[in-house]
Phi, psi and omega in degrees: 000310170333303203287317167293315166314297166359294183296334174346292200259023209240142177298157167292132172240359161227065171322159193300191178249302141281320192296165155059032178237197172288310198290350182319147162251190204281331183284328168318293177319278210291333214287027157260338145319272216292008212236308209255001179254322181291334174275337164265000169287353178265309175296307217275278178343325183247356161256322173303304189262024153266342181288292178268010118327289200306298184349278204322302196312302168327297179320317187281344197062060145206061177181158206269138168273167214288156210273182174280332183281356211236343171289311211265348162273323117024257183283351161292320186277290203318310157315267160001260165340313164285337186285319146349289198260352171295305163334274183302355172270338189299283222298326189289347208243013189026070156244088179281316191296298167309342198269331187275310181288331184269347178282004164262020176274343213264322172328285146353302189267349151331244147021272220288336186278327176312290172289326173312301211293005165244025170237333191282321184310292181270024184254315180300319182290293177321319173316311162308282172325349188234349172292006221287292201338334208243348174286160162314177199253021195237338184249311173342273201312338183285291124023299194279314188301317180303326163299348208243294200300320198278344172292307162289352172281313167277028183230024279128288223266332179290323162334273191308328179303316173290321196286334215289307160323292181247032144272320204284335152332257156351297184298307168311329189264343162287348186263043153249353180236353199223119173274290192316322187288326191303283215289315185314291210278027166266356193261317213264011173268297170313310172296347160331301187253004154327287169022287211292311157304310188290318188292342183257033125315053189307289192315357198258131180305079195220128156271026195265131042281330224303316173216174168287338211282346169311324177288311181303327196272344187265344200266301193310327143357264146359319169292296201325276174357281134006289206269328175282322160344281195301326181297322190269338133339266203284337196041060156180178174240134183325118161320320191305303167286352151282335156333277233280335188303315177296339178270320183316286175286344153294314170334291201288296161326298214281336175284002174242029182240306181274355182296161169081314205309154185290319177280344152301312202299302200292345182284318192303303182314324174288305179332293191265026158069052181237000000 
């Protein structure tokens, strides 16, 4: 891994072979368009109608309304995303210049997304945790079980939160010497916290809460398009998926090895000083 790290900062040495050349086709140019229209039809799909569920339920009084971290996260991941896919329409359309002066907006939203999503975890957690005390004694089992679910959903958003960080990394420090690696692992960065959307999919065949690994087999999924593109394009596989796939998949064994466990449940809880 060291070793793989190692090339980031390294000139390309194996450029594509069609993409970002004379011979490119139209699927070549766009299909990071189509990659970044596919990740928010994946946020929108999986947020909206859990989102105008949640409403009613507040409107009915029977949940708290959604906190001020949960509005500013929101509208930062909703940027993020468009900023995305504005990016990838600049590079299919050879507006480089412009696409390079709007990627340091990209410096900024990092950070900031990194930190809302770790102020949002235990704004979210608290919310369960400080109702417990005062609820009826007819909703408390329901409650302590949503708390047991919300112990592994922060060990899942602390995941995604890191990994998100340092692919996101990777990527950035990569884009002036690596093209090809900059762009795969700014998408393959960005997926990180699909998850989150893909889990309020109800309609989707997943055992998530009961484990992660469902999210994991739907976020490859979610890849795929991408990934098969460059094989079948390029004839390889892209240094970008093997980097993240070797940092990725221990990560996921190891949260569905810690997930559920009685000494996670009691570690989340300390975490969140509860």
């Amino acid at each position: 891994m060291a070793t793989l790290a190692g090339r980031f900062f390294q000139p390309e040495r194996q450029p594509d072979r069609l993409s970002g050349t004379e011979r490119a086709q139209s699927l070549d140019r766009w299909i990071f368009v189509v990659m970044a229209a596919w990740f928010i039809l994946i946020v929108l799909g999986g947020f909206v109608p859990d989102a105008i569920m949640k409403v009613g339920l507040v409107e009915a009084g029977k949940r708290p309304p959604f906190p001020i971290a949960m509005h500013v996260h929101a509208v930062a991941m909703g940027s993020f995303m468009l900023l995305l896919l504005t990016q990838s329409v600049l590079m299919a359309t050879g507006r480089r210049e412009l696409h390079m002066r709007l990627g340091m907006v990209a410096f900024a939203f990092v950070p900031l997304l990194v930190v809302i999503g770790f102020i949002l975890a235990p704004t979210m957690y608290h919310q369960v945790s400080d109702a417990l005390p005062s609820a009826p004694p007819t909703a408390r089992p329901q409650l302590q079980k949503g708390l047991l679910v919300l112990d592994n959903i922060l060990l899942a958003q602390i995941n995604a939160g890191i990994l998100f960080a340092l692919f996101m990394t990777m990527a950035l420090r990569a884009r002036t010497v690596n093209s090809g690696l900059h762009k795969r692992m700014i998408f393959l960065a960005t997926a990180m916290p699909l998850p989150a959307a893909i889990a309020r999919m109800t309609w989707l065949p997943n055992n998530f809460p009961a484990s992660p690994l469902g999210n994991d087999f739907w976020l490859l999924v979610a890849l795929s398009p991408l990934f098969l593109w460059d094989v079948i394009r390029n004839r390889r596989v892209h240094e970008a998926y093997i980097i993240w796939f070797a940092i990725y998949a221990p990560c996921a064994v190891l949260v569905d090895a810690v997930w559920d466990k009685p000494w996670w449940h009691s570690t989340a809880r300390a975490i969140m000083g509860v």
